[in-house]
BAFI-3210 file (N, C-alpha, C; in Angstrom, 3 decimals, decimal comma, padded with zeros to 6 digits):
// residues 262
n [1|2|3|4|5|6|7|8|9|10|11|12|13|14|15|16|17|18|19|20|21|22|23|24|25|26|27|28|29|30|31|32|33|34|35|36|37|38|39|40|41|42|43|44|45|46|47|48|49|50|51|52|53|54|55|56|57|58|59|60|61|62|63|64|65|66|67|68|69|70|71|72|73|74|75|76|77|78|79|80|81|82|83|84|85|86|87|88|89|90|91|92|93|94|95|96|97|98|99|100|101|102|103|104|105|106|107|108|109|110|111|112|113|114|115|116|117|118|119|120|121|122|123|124|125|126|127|128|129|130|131|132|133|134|135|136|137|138|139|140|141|142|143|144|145|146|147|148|149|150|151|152|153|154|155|156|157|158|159|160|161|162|163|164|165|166|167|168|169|170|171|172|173|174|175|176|177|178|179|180|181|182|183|184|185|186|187|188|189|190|191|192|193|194|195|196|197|198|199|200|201|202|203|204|205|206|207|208|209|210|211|212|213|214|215|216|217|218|219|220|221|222|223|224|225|226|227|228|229|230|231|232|233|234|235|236|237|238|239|240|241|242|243|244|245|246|247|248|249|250|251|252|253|254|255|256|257|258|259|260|261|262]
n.u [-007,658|-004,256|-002,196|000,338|002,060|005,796|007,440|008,943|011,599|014,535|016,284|019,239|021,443|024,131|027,325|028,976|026,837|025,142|022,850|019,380|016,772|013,727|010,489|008,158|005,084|003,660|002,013|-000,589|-001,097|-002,323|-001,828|-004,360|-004,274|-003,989|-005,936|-007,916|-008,291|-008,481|-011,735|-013,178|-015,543|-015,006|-015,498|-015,671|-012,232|-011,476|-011,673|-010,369|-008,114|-007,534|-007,351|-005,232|-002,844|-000,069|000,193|001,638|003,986|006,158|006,681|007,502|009,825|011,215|011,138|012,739|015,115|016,072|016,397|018,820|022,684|023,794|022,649|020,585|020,374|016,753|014,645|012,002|008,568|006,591|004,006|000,895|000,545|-001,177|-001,048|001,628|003,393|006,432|007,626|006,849|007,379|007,954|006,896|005,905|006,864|005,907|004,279|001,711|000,145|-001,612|-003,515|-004,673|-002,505|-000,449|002,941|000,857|-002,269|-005,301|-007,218|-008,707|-007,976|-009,912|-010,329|-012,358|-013,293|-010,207|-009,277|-009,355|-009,290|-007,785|-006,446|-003,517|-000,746|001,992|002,103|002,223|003,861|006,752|006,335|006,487|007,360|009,409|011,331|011,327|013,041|015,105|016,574|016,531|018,290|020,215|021,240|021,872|023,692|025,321|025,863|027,520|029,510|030,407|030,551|031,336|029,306|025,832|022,667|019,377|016,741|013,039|010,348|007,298|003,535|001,211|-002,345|-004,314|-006,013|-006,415|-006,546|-008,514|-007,021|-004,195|-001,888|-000,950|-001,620|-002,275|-000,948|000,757|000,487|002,305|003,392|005,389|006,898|009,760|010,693|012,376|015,781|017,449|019,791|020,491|019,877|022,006|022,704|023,518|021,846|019,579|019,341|019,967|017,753|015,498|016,316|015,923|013,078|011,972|009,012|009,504|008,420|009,632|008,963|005,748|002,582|004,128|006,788|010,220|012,303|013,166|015,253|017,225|017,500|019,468|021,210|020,154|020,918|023,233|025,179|026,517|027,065|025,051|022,756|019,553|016,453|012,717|011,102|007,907|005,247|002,228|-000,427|-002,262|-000,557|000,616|-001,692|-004,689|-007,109|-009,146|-007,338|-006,818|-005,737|-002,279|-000,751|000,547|002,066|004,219|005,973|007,714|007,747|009,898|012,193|012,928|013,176|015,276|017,538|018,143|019,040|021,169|022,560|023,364|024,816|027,369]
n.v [005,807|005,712|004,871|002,367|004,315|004,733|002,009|002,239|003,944|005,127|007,704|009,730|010,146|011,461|010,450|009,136|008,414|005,958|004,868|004,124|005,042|003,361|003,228|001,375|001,832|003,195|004,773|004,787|004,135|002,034|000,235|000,313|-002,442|-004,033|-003,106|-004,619|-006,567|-006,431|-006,965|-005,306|-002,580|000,828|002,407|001,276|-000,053|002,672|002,943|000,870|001,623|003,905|002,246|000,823|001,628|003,658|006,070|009,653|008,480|009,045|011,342|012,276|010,691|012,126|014,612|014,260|013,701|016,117|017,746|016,334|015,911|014,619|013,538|010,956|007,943|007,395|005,007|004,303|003,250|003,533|002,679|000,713|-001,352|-003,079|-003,859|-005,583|-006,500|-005,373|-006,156|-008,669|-012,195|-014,352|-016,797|-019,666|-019,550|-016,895|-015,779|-014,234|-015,070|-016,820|-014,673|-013,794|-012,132|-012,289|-011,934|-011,202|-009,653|-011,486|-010,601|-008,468|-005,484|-006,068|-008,640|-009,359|-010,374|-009,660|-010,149|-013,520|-016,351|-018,438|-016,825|-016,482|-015,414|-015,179|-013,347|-010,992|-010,660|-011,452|-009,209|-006,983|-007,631|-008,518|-007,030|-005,094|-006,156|-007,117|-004,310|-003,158|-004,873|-004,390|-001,778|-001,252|-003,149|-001,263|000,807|-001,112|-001,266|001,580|002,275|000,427|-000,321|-001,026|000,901|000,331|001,727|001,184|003,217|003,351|003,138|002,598|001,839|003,490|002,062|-001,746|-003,620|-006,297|-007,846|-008,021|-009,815|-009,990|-008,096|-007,436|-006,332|-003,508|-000,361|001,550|005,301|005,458|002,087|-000,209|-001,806|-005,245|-007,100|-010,019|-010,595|-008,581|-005,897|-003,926|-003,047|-000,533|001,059|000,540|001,565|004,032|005,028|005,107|007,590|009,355|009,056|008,944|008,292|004,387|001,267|-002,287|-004,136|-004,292|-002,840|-004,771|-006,766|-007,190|-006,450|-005,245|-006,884|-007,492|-010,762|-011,526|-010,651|-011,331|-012,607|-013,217|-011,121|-008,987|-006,831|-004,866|-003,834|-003,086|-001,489|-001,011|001,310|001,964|004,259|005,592|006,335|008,494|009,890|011,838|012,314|012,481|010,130|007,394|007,635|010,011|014,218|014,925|016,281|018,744|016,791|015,854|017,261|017,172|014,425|014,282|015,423|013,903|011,500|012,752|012,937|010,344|009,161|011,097|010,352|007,904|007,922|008,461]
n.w [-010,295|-011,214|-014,175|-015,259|-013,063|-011,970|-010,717|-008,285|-006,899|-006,336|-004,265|-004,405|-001,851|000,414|-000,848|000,871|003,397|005,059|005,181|004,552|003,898|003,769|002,595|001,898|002,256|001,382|-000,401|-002,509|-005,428|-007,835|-010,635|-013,437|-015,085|-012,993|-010,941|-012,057|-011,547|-008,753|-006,402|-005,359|-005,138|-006,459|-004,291|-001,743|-002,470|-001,846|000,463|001,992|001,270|002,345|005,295|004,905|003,736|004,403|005,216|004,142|004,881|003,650|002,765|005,439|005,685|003,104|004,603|006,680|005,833|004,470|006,714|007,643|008,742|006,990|004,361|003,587|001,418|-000,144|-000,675|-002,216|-002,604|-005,048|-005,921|-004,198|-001,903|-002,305|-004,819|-005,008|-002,265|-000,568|001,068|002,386|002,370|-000,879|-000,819|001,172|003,268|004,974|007,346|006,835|004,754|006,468|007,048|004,895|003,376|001,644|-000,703|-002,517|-001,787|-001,169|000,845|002,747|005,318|007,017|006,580|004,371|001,031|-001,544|-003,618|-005,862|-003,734|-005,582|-007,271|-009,502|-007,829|-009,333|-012,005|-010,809|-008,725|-010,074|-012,021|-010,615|-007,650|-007,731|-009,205|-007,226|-005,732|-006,195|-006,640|-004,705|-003,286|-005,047|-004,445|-001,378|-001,583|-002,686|-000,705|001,203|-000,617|-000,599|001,888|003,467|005,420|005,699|006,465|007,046|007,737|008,088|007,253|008,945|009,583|011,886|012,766|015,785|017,051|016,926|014,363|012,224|010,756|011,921|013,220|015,682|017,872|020,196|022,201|023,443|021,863|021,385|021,184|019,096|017,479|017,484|015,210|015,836|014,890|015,976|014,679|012,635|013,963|016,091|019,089|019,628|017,911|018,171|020,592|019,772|017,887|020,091|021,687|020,121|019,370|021,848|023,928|023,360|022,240|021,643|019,322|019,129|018,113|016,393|014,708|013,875|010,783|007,772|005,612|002,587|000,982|000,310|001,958|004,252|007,290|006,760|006,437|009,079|008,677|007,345|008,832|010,427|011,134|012,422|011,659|013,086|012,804|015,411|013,730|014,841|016,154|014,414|012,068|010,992|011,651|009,174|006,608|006,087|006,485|007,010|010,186|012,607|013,934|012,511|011,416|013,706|013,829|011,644|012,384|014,797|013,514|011,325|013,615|014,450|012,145|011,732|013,687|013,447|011,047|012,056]
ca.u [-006,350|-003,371|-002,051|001,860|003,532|006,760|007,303|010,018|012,670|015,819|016,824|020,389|022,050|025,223|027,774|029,239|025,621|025,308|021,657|018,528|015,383|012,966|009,027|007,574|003,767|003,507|001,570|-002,021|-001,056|-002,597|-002,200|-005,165|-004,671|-003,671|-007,114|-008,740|-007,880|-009,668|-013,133|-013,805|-015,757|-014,035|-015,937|-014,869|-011,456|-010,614|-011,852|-009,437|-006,725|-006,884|-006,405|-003,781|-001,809|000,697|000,002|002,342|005,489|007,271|006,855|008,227|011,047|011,659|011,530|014,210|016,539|016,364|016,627|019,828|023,320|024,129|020,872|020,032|019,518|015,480|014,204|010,487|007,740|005,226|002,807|000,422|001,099|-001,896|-000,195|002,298|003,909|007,756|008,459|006,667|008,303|007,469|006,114|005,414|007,712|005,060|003,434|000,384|-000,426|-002,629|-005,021|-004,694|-001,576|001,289|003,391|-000,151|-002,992|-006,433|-007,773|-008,447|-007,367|-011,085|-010,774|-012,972|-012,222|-009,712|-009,236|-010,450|-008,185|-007,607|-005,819|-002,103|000,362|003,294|002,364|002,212|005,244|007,640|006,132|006,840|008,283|011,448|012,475|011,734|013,663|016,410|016,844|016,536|019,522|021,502|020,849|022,135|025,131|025,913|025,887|028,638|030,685|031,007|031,434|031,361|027,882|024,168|021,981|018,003|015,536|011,878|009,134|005,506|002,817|-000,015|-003,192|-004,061|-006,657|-006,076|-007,556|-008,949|-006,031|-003,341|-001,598|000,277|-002,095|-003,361|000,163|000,824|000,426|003,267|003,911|006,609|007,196|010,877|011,123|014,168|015,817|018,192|020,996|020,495|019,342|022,754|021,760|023,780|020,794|018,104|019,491|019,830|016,275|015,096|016,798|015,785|011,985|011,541|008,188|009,108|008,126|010,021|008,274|004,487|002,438|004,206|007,755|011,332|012,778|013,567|016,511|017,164|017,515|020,891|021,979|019,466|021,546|024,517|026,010|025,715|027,465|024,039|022,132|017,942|015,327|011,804|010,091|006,314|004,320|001,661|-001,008|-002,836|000,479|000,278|-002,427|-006,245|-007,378|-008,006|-006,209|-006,652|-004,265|-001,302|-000,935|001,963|003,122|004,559|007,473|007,903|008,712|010,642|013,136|013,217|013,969|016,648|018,315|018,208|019,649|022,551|023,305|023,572|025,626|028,663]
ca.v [005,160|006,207|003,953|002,586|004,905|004,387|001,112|002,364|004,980|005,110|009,078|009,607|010,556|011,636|009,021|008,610|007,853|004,641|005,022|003,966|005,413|002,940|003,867|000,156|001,495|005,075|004,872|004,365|003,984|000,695|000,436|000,257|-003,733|-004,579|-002,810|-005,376|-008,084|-006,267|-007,206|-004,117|-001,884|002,111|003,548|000,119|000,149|004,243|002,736|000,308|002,274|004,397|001,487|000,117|002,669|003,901|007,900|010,343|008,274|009,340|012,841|012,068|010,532|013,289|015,760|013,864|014,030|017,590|017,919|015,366|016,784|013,697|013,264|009,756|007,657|007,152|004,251|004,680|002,344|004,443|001,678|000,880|-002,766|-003,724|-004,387|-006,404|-005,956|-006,134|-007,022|-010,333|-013,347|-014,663|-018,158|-020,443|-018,681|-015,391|-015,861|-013,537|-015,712|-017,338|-013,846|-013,807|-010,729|-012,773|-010,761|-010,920|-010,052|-011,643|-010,282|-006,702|-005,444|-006,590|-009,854|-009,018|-010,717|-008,574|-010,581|-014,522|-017,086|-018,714|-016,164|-017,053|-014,642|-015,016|-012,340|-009,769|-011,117|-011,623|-007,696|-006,051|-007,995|-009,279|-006,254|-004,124|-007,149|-006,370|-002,735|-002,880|-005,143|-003,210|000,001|-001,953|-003,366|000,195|001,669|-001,532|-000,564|002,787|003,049|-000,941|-000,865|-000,295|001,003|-000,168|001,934|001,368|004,098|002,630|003,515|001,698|002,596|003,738|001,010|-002,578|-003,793|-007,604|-008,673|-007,723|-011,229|-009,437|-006,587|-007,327|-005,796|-002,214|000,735|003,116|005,950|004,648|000,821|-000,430|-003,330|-005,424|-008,972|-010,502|-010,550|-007,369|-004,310|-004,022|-002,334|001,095|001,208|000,858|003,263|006,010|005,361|005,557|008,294|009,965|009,048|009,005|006,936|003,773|-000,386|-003,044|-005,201|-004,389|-004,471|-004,922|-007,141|-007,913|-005,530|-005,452|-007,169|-007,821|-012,085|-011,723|-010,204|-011,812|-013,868|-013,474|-010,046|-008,345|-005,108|-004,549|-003,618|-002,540|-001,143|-000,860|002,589|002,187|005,661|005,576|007,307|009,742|011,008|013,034|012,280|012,267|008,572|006,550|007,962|011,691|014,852|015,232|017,356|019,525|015,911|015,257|017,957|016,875|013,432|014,224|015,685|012,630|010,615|012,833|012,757|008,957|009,532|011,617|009,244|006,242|008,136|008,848]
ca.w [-010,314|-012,662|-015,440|-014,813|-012,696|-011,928|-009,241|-007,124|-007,055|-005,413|-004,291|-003,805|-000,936|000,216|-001,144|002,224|004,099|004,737|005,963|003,311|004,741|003,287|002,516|001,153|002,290|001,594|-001,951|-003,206|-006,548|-008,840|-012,250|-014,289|-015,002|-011,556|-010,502|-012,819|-010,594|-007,025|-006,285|-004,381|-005,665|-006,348|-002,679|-000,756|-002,443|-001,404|002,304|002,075|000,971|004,056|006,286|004,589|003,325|005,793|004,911|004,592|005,607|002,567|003,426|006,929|004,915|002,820|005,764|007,593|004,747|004,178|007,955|008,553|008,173|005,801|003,252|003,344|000,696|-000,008|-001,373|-002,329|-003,286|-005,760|-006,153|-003,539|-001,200|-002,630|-006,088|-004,006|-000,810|-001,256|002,580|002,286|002,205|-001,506|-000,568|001,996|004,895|005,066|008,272|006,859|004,116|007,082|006,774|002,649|003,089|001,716|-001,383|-003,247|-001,275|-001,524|001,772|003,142|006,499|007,886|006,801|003,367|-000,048|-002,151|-004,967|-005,467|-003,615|-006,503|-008,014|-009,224|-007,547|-010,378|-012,637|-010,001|-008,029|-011,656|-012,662|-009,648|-006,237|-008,054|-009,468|-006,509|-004,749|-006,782|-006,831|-002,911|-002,834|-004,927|-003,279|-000,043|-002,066|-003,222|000,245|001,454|-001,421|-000,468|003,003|004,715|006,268|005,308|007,689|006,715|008,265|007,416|007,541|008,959|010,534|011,780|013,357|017,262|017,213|016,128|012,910|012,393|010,149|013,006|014,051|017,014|017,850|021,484|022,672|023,644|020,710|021,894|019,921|017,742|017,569|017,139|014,667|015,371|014,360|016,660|013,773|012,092|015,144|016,804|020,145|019,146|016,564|018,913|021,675|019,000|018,026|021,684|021,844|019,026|019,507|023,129|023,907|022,340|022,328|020,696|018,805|019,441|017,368|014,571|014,982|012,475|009,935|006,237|004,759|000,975|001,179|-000,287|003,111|005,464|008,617|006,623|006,211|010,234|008,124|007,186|010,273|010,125|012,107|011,195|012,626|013,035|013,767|015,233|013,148|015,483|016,499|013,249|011,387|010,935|010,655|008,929|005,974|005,873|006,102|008,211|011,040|012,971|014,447|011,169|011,694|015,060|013,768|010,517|013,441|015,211|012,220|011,112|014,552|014,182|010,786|012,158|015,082|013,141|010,167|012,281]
c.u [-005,599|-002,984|-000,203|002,193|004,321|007,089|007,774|011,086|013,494|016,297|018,190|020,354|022,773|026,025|028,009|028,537|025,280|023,626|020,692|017,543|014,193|011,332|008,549|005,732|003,034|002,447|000,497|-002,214|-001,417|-002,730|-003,725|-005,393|-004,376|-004,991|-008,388|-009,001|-008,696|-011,269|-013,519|-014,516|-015,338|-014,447|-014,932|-013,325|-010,481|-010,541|-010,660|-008,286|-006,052|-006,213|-005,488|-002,860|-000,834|001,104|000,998|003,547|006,078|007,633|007,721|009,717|011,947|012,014|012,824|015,329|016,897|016,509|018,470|020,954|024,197|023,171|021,171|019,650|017,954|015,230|012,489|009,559|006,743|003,852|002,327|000,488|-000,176|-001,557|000,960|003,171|005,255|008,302|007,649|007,575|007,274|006,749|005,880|005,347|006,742|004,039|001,556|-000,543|-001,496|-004,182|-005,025|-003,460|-000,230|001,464|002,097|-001,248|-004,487|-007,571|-007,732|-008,202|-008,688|-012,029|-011,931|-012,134|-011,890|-009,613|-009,502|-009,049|-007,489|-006,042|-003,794|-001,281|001,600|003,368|002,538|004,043|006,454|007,606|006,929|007,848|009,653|012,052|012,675|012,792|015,060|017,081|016,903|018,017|020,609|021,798|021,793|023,679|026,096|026,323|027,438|029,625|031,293|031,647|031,401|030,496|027,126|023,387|020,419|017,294|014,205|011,020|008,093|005,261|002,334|-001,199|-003,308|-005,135|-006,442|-007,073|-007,742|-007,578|-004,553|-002,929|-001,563|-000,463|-002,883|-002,121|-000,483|000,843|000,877|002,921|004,695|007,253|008,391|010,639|012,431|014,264|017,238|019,333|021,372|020,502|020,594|022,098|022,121|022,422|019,284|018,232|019,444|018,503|015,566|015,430|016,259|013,957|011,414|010,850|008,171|008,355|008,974|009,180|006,572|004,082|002,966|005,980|008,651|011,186|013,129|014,809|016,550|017,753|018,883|021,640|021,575|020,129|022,675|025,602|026,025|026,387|026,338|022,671|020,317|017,127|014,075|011,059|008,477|005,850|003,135|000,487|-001,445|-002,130|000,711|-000,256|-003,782|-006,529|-008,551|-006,807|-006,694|-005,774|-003,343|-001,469|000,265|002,734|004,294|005,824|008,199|008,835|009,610|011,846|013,848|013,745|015,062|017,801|018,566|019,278|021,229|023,625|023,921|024,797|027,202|029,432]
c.v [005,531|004,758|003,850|003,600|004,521|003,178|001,082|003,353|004,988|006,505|008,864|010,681|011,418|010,380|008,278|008,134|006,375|004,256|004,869|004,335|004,599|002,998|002,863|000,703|002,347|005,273|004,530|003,645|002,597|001,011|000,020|-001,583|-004,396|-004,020|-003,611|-006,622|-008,016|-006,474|-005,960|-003,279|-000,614|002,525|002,271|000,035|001,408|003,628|001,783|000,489|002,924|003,861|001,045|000,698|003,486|005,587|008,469|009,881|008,727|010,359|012,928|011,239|011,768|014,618|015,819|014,056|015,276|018,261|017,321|016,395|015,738|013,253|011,557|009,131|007,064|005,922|004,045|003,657|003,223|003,915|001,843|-000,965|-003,209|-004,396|-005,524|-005,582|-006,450|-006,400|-008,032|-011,375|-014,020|-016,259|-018,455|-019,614|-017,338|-015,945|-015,364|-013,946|-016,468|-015,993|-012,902|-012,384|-011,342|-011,253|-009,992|-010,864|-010,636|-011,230|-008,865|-006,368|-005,983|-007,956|-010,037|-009,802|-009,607|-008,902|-012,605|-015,442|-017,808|-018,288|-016,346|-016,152|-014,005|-013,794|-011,475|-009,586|-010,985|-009,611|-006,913|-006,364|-008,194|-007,858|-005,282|-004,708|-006,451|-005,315|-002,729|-003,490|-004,983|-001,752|-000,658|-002,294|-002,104|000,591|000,667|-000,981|000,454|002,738|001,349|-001,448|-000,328|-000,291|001,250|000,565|002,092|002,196|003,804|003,507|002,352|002,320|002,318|002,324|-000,571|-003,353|-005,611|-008,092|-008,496|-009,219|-011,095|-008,375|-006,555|-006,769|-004,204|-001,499|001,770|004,081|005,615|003,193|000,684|-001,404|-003,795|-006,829|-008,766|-010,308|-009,013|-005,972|-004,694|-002,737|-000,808|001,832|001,290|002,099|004,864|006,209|005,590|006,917|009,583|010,146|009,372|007,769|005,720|001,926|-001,129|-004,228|-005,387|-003,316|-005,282|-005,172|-007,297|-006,373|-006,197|-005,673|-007,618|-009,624|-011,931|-011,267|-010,539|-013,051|-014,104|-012,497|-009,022|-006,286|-004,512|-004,622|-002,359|-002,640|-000,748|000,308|002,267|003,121|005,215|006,279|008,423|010,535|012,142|012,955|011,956|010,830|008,337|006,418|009,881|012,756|014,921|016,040|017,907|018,085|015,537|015,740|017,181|015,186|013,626|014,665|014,896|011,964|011,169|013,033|011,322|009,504|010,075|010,588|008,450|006,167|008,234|007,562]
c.w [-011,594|-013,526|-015,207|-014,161|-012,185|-010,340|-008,395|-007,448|-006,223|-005,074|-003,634|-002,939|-001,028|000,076|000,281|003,783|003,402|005,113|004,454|004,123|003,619|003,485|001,386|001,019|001,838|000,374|-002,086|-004,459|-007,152|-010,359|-012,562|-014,281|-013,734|-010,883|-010,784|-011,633|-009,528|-007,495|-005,764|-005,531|-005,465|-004,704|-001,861|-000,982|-001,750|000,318|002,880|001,917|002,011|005,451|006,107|004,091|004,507|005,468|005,316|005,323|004,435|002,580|004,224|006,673|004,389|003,908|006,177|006,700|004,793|005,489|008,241|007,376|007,130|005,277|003,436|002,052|001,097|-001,074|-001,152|-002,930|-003,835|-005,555|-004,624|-003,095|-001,581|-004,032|-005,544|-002,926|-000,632|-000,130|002,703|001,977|000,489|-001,683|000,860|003,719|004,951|005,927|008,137|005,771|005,007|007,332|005,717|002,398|002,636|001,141|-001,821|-002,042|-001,696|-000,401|002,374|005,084|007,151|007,109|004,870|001,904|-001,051|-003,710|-004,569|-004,782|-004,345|-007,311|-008,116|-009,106|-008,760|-010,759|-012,080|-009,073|-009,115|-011,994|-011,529|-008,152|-006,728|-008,937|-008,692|-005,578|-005,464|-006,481|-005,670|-002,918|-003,737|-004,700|-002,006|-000,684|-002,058|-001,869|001,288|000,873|-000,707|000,584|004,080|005,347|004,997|006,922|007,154|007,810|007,798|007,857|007,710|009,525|010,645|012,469|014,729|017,312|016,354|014,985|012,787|011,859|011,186|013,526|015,419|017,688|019,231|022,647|022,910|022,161|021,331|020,798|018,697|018,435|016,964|016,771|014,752|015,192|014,984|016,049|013,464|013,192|016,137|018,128|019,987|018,833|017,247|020,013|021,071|018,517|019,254|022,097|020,918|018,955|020,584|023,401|022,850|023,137|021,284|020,464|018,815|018,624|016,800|015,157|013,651|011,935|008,490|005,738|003,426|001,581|000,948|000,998|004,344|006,010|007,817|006,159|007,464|009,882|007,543|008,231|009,464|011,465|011,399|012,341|012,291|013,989|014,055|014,867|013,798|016,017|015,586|012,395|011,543|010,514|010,093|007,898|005,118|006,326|007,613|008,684|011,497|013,597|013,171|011,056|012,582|014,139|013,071|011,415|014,230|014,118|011,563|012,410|014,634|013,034|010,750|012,960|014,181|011,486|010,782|012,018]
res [x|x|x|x|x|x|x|x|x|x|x|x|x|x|x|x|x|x|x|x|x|x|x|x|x|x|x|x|x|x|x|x|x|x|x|x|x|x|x|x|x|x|x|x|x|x|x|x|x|x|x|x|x|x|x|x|x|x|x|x|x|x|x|x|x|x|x|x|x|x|x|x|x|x|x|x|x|x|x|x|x|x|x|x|x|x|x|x|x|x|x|x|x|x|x|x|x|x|x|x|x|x|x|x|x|x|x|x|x|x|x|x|x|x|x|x|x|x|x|x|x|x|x|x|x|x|x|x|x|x|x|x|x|x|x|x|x|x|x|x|x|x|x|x|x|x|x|x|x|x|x|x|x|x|x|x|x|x|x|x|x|x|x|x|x|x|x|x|x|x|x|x|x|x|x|x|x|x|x|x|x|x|x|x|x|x|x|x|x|x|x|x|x|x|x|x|x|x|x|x|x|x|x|x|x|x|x|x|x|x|x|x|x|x|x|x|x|x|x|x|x|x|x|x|x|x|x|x|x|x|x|x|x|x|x|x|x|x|x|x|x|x|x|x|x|x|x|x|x|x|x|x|x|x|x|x|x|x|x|x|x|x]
***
């Protein structure tokens, strides 16, 4: 594990893309004292990294950009959602706090302890959730400014088989899962992903999309979809190297990307 690197990065766009291609899972990365904290030991931690790490979406980010004929802004999480997980709800309201995944986790995707329950969230949440909270919603601000909307798309995966910590996971595992929220996913937004993906599902496993709070159920000029791949479509599981699907999607995602820029 490296020592600080950097907790998030914002890549610019074109000014006039109103589109954020967001990549919250994509990262391994733990600092040094945030590693202090896991119980795992280094072999059990790498094992755990694979399932929970959502491989190679940042790539499949980057692709699409350098594919679409308006670049996208990228907003990147370095760190690894085991340091915290900045689409959690920071208290009570986080449905996954019932199998230890709120912001902070204390539980591993099979149910395993990650760190002790005990343990008091703050410092981790204060270091890292609130300022990636931030920087997300002014990235999102920035993109009203410019041009009147934001358009939130998130980069997942998940895996072809479902994993113990899965609330939702006795559903279908399409190829690519459409996250949407009644307020936010105007239907334009889903037809151009359908469109753009082909085989899809809404809402299975994996349901809702990412809004900064400052815009959640009360700004509908900020519209989100949450893409979940699913892994074996281009990748070796459970977290080893990509394969030729990986083009294939970055194509899809910048045809999304195009659609949803006009």
């Amino acid at each position: 594990m490296t020592d600080v690197p950097p907790s998030f990065e914002l890549l610019p766009g074109d000014r006039q893309s109103p589109v954020i291609l967001h990549t919250p899972h994509s990262a391994r990365e733990i600092p040094d004292d945030v590693r202090a904290g896991i119980v795992l030991d280094d072999g059990e931690l790498a094992r755990e990294l694979d399932h929970i790490t959502d491989a190679h979406t940042a790539r499949i980010a980057g692709a699409a950009a350098e594919r679409a004929g308006a670049p996208p802004w990228r907003f990147v999480n370095r760190l690894s959602r085991l340091v915290v997980d900045p689409e959690r709800f920071p208290d009570e309201r986080e449905e996954m706090l019932a199998v230890g995944m709120g912001a902070v986790y204390t539980r591993t995707t099979h149910g395993r302890v990650l760190r002790p329950d005990d343990v008091d969230p703050t410092p981790l949440v204060e270091r890292y959730f609130e300022p990636y909270a931030r920087a997300m919603t002014r990235a999102v601000a920035d993109r009203l400014e410019a041009t009147g909307r934001a358009v939130i798309i998130d980069v997942h995966s998940y895996p072809s088989r479902r994993l113990p910590y899965e609330l939702h996971g006795e559903g279908p595992r399409p190829p690519v899962c459409l996250g949407t929220d009644s307020f936010h996913t105007p239907p334009a937004l889903l037809d151009a992903a359908r469109e753009a993906f082909g085989e899809t599902e809404l809402d299975t496993p994996f349901g809702g999309t990412y809004v900064p709070l400052e815009f959640y159920r009360k700004r509908s000029e900020v519209s989100a979809l949450m893409v979940e791949i699913r892994r074996d479509t281009y990748m070796t599981e459970p977290g080893g190297s990509a394969g030729p699907g990986l083009e294939r999607l970055a194509a899809a995602l910048a045809g999304l990307v195009d659609a949803v820029s006009l």
